[in-house]
Backbone as CSV, one residue per row, in Angstrom:
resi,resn,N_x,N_y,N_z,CA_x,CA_y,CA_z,C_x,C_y,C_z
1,UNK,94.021,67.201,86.896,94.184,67.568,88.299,95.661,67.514,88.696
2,UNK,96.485,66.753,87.799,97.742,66.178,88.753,98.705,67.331,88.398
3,UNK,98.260,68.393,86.759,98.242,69.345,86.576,98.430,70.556,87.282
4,UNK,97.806,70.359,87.992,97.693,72.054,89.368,98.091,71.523,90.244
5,UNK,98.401,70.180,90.619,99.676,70.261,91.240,101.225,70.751,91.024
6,UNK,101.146,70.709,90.283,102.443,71.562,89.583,102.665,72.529,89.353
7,UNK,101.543,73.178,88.523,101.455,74.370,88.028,101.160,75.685,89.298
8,UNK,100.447,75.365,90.391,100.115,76.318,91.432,101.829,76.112,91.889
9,UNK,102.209,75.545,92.165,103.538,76.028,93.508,104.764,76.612,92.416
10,UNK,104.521,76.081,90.702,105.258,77.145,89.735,104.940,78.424,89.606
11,UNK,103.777,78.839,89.888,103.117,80.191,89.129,103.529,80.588,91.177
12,UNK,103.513,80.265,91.752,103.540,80.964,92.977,105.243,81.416,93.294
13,UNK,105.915,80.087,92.665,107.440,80.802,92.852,107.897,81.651,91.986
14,UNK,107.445,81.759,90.698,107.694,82.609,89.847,107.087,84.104,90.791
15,UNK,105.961,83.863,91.180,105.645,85.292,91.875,106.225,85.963,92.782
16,UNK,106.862,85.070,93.500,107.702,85.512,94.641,108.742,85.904,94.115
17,UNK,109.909,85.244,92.896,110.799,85.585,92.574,110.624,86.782,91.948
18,UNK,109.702,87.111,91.049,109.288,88.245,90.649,109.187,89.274,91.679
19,UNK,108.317,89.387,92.649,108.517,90.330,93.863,109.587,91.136,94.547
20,UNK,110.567,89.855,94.372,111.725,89.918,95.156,112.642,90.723,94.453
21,UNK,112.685,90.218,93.125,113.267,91.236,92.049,113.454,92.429,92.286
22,UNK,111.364,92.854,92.233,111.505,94.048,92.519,111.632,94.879,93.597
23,UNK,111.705,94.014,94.450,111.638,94.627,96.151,113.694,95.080,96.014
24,UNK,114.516,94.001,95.383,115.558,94.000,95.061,116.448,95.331,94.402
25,UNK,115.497,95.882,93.733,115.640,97.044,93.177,115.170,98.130,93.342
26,UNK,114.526,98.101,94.061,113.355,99.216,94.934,114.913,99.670,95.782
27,UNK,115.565,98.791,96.421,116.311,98.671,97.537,118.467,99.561,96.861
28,UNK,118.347,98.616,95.664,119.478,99.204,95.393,119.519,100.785,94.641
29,UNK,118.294,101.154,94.844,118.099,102.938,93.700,118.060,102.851,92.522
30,UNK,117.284,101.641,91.930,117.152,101.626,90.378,116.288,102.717,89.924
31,UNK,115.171,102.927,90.985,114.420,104.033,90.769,114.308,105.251,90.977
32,UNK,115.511,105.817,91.764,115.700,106.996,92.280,115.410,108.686,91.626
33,UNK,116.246,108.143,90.467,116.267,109.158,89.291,114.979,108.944,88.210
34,UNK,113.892,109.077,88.515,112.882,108.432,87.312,113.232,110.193,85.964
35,UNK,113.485,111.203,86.381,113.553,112.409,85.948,115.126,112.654,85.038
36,UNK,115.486,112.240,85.764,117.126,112.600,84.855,117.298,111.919,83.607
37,UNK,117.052,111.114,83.601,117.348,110.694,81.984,116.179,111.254,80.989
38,UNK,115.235,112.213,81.251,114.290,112.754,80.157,114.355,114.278,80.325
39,UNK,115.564,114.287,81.262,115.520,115.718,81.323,117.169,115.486,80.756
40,UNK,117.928,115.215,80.750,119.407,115.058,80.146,119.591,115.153,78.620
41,UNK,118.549,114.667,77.941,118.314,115.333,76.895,118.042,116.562,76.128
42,UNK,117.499,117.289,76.895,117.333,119.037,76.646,118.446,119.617,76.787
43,UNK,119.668,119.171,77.410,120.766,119.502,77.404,121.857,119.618,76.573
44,UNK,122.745,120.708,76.052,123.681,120.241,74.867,125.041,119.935,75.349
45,UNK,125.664,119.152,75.262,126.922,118.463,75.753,128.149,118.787,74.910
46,UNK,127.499,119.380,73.714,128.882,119.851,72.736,129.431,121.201,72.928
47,UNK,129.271,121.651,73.598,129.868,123.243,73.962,131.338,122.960,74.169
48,UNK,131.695,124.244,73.725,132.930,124.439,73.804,133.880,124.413,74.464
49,UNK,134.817,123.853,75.488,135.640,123.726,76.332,136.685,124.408,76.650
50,UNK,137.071,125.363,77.816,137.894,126.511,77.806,139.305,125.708,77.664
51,UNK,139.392,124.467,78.256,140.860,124.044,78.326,140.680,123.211,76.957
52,UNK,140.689,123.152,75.763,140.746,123.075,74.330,141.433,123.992,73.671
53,UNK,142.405,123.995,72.711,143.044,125.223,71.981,142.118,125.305,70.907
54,UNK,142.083,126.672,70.087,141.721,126.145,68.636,141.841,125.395,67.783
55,UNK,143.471,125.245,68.105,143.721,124.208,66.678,143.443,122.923,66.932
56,UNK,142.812,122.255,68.492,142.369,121.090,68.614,141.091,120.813,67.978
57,UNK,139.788,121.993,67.839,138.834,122.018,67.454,138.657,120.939,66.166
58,UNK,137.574,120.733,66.032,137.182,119.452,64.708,136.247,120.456,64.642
């Protein structure tokens, strides 16, 4: 018993801190973009660059 005294007001602050977390990040735009990073991939980033000379090319 002396058990759940302890353990209830741990498992309850862990919950709140957990919440808060995410209420925390809800708030700063962690989630804003759920699309751009699985669409940024279909993209090719190695193209050629007009302000590059040839002889810089690799």
């Amino acid at each position: 018993m002396s058990n759940l005294l302890l353990l209830i007001p741990v498992a309850l602050f862990l919950g709140l801190l957990g919440l808060a977390a995410f209420l925390w990040s809800l708030k700063s735009g962690q989630f804003d973009d759920m699309e751009g990073a699985a669409n940024r991939i279909l993209f090719d980033d190695d193209l050629d660059h007009p302000d590059k000379k040839p002889s810089e090319k690799k």
